[in-house]
DRENVEXTOR-32883 format. One record per residue (C-alpha): chain; x, y, z. Coordinates in steps of 0.1 Angstrom, whole numbers, plus 2048, in hexadecimal, padded with zeros to 3 digits. Example, Ala and Ser with C-alpha at 12.3 -4.5 7.8 and 13.67 -1.06 7.14 Angstrom:
REM DRENVEXTOR-32883
+--------+-----+-----+-----+
! cadena !   X !   Y !   Z !
+--------+-----+-----+-----+
!      A ! 87B ! 7D3 ! 84E !
!      A ! 889 ! 7F5 ! 847 !
+--------+-----+-----+-----+
This chain:
REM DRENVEXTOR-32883
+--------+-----+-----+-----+
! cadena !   X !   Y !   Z !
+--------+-----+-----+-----+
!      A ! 7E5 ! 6C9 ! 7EE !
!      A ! 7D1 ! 6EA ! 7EA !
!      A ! 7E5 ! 6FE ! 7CD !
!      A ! 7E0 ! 725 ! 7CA !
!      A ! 7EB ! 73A ! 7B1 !
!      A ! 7EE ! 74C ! 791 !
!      A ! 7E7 ! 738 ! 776 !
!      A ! 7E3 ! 74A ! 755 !
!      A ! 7EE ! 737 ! 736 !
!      A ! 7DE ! 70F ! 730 !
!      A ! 803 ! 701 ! 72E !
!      A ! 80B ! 714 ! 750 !
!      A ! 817 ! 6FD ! 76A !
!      A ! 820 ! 714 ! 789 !
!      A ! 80F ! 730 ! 797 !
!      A ! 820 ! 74E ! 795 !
!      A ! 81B ! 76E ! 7A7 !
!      A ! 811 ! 791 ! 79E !
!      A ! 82E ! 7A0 ! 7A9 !
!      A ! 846 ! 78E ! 794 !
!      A ! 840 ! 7A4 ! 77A !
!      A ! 84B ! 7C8 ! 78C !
!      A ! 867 ! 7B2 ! 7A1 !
!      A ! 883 ! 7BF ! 78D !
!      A ! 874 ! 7E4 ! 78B !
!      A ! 870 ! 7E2 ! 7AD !
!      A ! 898 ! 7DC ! 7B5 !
!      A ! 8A2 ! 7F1 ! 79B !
!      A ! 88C ! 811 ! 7B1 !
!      A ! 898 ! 7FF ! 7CD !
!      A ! 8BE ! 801 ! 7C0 !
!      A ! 8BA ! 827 ! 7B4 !
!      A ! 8AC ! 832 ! 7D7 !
!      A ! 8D1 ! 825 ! 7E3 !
!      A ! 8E2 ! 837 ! 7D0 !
!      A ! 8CE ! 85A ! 7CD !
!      A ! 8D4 ! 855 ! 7F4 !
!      A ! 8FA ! 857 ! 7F0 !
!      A ! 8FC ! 870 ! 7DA !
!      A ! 8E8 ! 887 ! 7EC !
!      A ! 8FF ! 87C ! 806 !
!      A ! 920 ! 885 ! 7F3 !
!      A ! 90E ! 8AB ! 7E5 !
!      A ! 90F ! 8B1 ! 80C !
!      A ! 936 ! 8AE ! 811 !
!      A ! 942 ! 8D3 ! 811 !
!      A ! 963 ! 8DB ! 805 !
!      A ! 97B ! 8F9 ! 803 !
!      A ! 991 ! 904 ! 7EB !
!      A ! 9B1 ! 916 ! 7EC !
!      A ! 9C2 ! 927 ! 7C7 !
!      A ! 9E4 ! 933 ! 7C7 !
!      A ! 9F2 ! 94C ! 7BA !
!      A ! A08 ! 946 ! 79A !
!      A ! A22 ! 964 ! 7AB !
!      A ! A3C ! 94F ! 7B8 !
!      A ! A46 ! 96A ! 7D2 !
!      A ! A25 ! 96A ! 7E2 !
!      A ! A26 ! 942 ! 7E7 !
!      A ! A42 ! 946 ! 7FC !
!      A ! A5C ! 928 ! 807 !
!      A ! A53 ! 905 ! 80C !
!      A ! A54 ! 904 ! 82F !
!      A ! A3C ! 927 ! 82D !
!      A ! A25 ! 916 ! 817 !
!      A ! A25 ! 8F5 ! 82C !
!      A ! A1C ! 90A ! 84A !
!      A ! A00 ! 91F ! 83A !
!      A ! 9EE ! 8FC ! 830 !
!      A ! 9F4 ! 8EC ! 84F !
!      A ! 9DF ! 90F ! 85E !
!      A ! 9C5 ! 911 ! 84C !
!      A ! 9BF ! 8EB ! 84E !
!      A ! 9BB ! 8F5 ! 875 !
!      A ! 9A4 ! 911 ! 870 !
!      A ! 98E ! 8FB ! 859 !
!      A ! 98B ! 8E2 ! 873 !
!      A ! 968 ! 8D5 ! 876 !
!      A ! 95A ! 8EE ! 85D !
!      A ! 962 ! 8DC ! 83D !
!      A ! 966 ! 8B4 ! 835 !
!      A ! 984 ! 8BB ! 820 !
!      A ! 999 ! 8D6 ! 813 !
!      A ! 9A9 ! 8D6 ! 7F4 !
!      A ! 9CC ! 8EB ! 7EF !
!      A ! 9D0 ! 8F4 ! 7C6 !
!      A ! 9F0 ! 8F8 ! 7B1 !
!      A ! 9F9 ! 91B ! 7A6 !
!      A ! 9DF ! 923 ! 786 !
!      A ! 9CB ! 906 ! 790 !
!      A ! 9A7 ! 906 ! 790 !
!      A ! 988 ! 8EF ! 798 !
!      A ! 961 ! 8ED ! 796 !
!      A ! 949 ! 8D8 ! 7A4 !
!      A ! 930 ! 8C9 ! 78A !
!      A ! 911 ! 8C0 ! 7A0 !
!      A ! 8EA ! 8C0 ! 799 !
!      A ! 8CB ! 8BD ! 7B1 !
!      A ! 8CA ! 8A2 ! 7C7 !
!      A ! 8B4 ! 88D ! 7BE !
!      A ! 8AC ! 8A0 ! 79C !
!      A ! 886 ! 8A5 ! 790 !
!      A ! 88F ! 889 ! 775 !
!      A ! 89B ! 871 ! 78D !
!      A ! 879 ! 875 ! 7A5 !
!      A ! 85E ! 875 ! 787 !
!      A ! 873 ! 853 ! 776 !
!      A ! 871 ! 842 ! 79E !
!      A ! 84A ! 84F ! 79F !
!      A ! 844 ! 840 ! 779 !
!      A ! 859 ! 81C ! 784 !
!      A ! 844 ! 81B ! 7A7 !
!      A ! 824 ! 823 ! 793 !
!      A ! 82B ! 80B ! 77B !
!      A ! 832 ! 7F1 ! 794 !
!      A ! 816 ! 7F6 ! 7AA !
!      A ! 800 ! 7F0 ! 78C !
!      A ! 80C ! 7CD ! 78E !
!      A ! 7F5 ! 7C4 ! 7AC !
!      A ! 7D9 ! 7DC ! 79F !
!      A ! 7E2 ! 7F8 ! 7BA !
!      A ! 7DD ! 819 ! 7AB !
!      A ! 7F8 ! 836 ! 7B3 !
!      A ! 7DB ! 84D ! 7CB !
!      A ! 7E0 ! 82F ! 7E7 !
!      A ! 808 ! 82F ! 7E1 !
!      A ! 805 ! 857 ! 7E2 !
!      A ! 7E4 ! 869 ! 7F1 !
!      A ! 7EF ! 88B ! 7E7 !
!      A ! 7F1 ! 87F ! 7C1 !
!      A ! 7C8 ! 886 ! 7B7 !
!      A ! 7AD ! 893 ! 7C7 !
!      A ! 793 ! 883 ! 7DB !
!      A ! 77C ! 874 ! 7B8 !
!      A ! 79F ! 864 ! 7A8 !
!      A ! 7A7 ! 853 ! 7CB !
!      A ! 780 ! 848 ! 7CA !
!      A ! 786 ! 83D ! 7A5 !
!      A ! 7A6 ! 82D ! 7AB !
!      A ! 79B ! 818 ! 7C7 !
!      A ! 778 ! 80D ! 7B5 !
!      A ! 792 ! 800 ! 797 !
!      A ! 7A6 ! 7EC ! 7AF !
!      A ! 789 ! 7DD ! 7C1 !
!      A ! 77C ! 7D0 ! 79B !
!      A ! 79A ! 7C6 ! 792 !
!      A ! 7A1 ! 7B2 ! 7B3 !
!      A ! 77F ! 79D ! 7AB !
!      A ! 78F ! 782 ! 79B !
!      A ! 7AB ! 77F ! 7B6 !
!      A ! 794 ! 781 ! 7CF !
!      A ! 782 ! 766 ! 7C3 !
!      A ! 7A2 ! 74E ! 7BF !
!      A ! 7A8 ! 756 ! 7E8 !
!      A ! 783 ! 74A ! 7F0 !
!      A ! 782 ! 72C ! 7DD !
!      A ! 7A8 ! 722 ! 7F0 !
!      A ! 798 ! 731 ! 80E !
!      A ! 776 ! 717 ! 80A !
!      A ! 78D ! 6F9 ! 7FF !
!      A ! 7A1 ! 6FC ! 822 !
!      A ! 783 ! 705 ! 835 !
!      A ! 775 ! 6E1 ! 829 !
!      A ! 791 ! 6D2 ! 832 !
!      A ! 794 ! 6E0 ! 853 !
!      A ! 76F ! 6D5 ! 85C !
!      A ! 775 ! 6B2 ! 84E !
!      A ! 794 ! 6B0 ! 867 !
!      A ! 77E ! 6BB ! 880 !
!      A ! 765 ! 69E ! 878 !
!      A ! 77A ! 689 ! 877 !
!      A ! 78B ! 68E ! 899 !
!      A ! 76B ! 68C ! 8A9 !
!      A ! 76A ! 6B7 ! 8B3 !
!      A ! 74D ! 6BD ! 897 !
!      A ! 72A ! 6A8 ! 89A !
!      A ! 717 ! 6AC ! 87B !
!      A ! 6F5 ! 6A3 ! 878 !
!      A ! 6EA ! 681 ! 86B !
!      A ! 6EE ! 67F ! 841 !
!      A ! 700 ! 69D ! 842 !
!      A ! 725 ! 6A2 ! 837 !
!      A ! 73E ! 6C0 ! 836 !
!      A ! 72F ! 6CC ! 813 !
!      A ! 710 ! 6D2 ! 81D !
!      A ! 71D ! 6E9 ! 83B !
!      A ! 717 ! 712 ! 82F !
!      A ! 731 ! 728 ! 835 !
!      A ! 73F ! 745 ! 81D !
!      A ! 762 ! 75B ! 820 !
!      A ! 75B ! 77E ! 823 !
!      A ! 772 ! 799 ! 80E !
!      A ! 77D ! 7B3 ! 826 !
!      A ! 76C ! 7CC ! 81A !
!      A ! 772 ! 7F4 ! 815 !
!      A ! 766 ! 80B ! 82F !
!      A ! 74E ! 824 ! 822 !
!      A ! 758 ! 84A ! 819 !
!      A ! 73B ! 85A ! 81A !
!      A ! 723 ! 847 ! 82F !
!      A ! 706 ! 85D ! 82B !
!      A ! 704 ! 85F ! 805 !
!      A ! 713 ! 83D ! 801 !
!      A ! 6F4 ! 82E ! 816 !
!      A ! 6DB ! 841 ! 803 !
!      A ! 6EE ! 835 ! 7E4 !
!      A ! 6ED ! 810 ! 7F1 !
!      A ! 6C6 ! 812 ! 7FA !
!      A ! 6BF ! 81F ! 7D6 !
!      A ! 6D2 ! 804 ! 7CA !
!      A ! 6BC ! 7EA ! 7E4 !
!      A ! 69E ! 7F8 ! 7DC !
!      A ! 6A2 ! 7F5 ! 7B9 !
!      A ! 6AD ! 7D3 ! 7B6 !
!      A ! 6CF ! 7D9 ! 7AB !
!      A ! 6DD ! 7C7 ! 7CA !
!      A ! 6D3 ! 7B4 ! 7E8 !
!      A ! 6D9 ! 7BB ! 80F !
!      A ! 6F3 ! 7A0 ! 80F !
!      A ! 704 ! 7B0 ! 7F3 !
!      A ! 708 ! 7CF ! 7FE !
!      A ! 714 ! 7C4 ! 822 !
!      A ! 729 ! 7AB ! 811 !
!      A ! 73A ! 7CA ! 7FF !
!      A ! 743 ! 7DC ! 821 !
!      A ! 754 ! 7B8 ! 830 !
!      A ! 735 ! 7B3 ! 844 !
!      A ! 718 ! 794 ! 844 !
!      A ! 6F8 ! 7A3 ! 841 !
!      A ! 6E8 ! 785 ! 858 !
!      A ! 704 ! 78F ! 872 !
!      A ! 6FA ! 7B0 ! 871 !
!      A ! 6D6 ! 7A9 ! 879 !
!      A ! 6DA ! 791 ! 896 !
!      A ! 6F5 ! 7AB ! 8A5 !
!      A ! 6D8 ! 7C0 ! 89B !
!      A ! 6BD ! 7AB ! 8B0 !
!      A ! 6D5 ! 7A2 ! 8D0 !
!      A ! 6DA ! 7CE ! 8D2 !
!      A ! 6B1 ! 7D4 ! 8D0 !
!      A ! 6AE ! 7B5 ! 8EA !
!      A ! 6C2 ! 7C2 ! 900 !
!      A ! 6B6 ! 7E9 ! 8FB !
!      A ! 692 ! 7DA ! 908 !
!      A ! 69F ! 7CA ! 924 !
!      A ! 6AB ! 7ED ! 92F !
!      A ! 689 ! 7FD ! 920 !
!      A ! 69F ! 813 ! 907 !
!      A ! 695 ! 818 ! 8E2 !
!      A ! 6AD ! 817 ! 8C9 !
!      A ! 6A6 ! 82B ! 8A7 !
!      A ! 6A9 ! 80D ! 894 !
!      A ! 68B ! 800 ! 8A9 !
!      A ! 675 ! 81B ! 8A2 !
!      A ! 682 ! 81A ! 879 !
!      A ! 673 ! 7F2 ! 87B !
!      A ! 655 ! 7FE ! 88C !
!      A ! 649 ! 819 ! 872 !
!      A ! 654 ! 801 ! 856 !
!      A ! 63F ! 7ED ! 862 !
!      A ! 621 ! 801 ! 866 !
!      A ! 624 ! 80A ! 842 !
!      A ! 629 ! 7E5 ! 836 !
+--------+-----+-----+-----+
């Protein structure tokens, strides 16, 4: 058995997940979404009211009074979802507030906030309209540091089945492996997806800077953006192979050339 999970304290035996912790906020938005929903839908019944008169001549008889209902009912037909017929110096009022109120839509945007926070997602990715361009950049540069660590959990499961898979494949006979060699000594590394850049020029220029300096390496950088920086250059190689087979240049061509010329 692989196991995978959460483990924080020494005396924990169960992995438990990150969610767990914003489980009961998240029913309790989940739960307050219903029922916003059916008051909004009860504010949308419309109603009519009718107030008598306390002149007992102007009510006239029963069957007078039977009659005017039973007429207006008619005429409100379709136009109102009920009608309501009041006693002589009888009076009502609707007590009603906005639908959902302001309170009730910044409490749901604290709870999902909160919540999201519990798998490191800031609020700009929930909601693009909530900061500008730098505090989505910001936001999303926290939550790639803080999923490090997690990352790191998936690729160690990730190399563990990977082994396993190769030894299965040894052992059926499907993988030849050279002579004194076993599965650990096979290379092979899992790849984070990667973010796609914003700004590709000044994030290139920003990467070089870093190359040039020392700060990072090819394979680091490339690694970064979900790529392999030895893929890259063997896709790179087939594409300028196959350009001089059809005597075309390509720019990257002519940037190796003068690179060369000045090494």
């Amino acid at each position: 058995m692989i196991l995978h999970g959460y483990f924080e304290r020494y005396d924990q035996v169960r992995g438990i997940g990150l969610l767990t912790t914003a489980a009961n906020t998240f029913r309790d938005v989940y739960e307050s979404f219903d029922y916003a929903l059916a008051k909004a839908k009860a504010m949308q019944l419309f109603g009519l009211k009718f107030k008598r008169s306390s002149d007992e001549e102007a009510l006239g008889s029963e069957e007078e009074q039977k009659k005017r209902f039973e007429e207006r009912k008619l005429a409100l037909k379709g136009k109102a979802s009920y009608m309501i017929e009041l006693m002589p110096n009888e009076d009502m009022d609707v007590i009603e507030s906005g639908t959902p109120s302001t309170q009730f839509q910044e409490y749901t945007k604290l709870m999902i906030m909160v919540a999201l926070k519990s798998l490191d997602i800031c609020y700009s990715m929930f909601d693009e309209a909530h900061t500008n361009f730098y505090g989505s950049r910001a936001g999303i540069t926290q939550y790639v540091e803080s999923c490090k660590s997690k990352r790191e959990d998936n690729q160690n499961l990730l190399k563990e089945l990977t082994r396993w898979k190769l030894a299965n494949e040894v052992i059926a006979g499907h993988l030849t492996l050279s002579e004194g060699m076993t599965v650990k000594d096979l290379a092979f590394e899992w790849t984070p997806a990667g973010l796609p850049w914003w700004r590709p020029d000044e994030e290139a220029r920003g990467l070089m800077t870093t190359i040039q300096n020392g700060f990072d390496s090819y394979s680091g950088v490339n690694r970064s953006l979900g790529r392999e920086f030895r893929d890259i250059m063997r896709e790179r190689h087939a594409d300028e192979e196959f350009a001089r087979s059809l005597g075309i240049t390509l720019p990257t061509m002519i940037q190796q050339k003068s690179l060369n010329i000045n090494t």
